[in-house]
Legacy VTK file of the C-alpha trace (Angstrom):
# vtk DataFile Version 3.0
C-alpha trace
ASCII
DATASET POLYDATA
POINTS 84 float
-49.725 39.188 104.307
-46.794 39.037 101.770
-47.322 35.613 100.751
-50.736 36.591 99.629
-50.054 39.653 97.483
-47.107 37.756 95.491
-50.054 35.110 94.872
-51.749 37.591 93.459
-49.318 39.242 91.599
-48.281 35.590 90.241
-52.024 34.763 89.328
-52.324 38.073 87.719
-49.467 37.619 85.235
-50.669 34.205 84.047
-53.908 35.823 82.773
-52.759 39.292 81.499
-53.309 39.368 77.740
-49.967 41.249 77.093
-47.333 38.548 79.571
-45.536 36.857 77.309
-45.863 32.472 77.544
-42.258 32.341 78.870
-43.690 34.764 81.926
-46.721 32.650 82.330
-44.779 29.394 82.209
-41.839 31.285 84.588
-45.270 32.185 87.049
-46.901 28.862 87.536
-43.539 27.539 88.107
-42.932 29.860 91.196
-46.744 28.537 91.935
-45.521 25.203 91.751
-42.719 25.420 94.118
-44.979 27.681 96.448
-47.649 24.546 96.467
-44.843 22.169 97.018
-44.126 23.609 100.424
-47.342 22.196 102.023
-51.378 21.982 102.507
-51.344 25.354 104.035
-49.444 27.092 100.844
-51.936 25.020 98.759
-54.683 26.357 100.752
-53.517 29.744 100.653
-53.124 29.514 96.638
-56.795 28.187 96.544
-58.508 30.778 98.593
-56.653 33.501 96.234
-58.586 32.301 93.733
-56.009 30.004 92.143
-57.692 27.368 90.879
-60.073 29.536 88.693
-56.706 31.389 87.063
-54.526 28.717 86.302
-57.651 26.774 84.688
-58.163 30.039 82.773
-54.625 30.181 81.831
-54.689 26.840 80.559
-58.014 26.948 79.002
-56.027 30.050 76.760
-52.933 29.674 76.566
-51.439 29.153 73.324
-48.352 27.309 74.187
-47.763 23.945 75.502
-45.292 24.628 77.657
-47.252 26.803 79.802
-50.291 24.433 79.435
-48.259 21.588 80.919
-47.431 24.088 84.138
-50.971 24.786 84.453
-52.176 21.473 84.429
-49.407 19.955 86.576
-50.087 23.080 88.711
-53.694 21.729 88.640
-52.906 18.646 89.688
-50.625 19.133 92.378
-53.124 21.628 94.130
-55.797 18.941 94.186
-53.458 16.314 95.471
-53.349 16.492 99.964
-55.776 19.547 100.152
-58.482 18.019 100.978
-60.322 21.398 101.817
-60.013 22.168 98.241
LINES 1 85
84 0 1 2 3 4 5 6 7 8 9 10 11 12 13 14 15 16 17 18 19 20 21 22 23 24 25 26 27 28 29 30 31 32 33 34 35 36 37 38 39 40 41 42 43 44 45 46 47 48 49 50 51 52 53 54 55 56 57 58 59 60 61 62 63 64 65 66 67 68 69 70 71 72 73 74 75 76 77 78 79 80 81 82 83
């Protein structure tokens, strides 16, 4: 499924050590508009692990930016995903 491997591609980049902020920022955005589509895109985003990256990202990231993508990110994948 395509969906899936840019998820993890996406996911990926906001926990690589070497992405720059601005490309962890730029990646939970795309998240963010992917999760906006519906329950079965935050679903989707969830079972890829999702939850567990973006926490991590935000847990160490070092700029605020990103960490307010990653927690509205957060947010908006617990909100009407009631699975998750």
């Amino acid at each position: 499924n395509k969906i899936v491997g840019c998820l993890y591609t996406l996911l990926e980049i906001i926990n690589l050590k070497q992405s720059s902020e601005e490309n962890k920022k730029l990646s939970l955005m795309i998240l963010q508009s992917i999760a906006n589509c519906g329950r079965n895109y935050k679903e989707i985003i969830c079972e890829c692990y999702g939850i567990r990256s973006v926490a991590e990202c935000l847990a160490k990231s070092k700029s605020e930016k990103t960490q307010i993508e990653a927690r509205f990110l957060l947010e908006s994948l617990a909100k009407g995903n009631p699975k998750f």
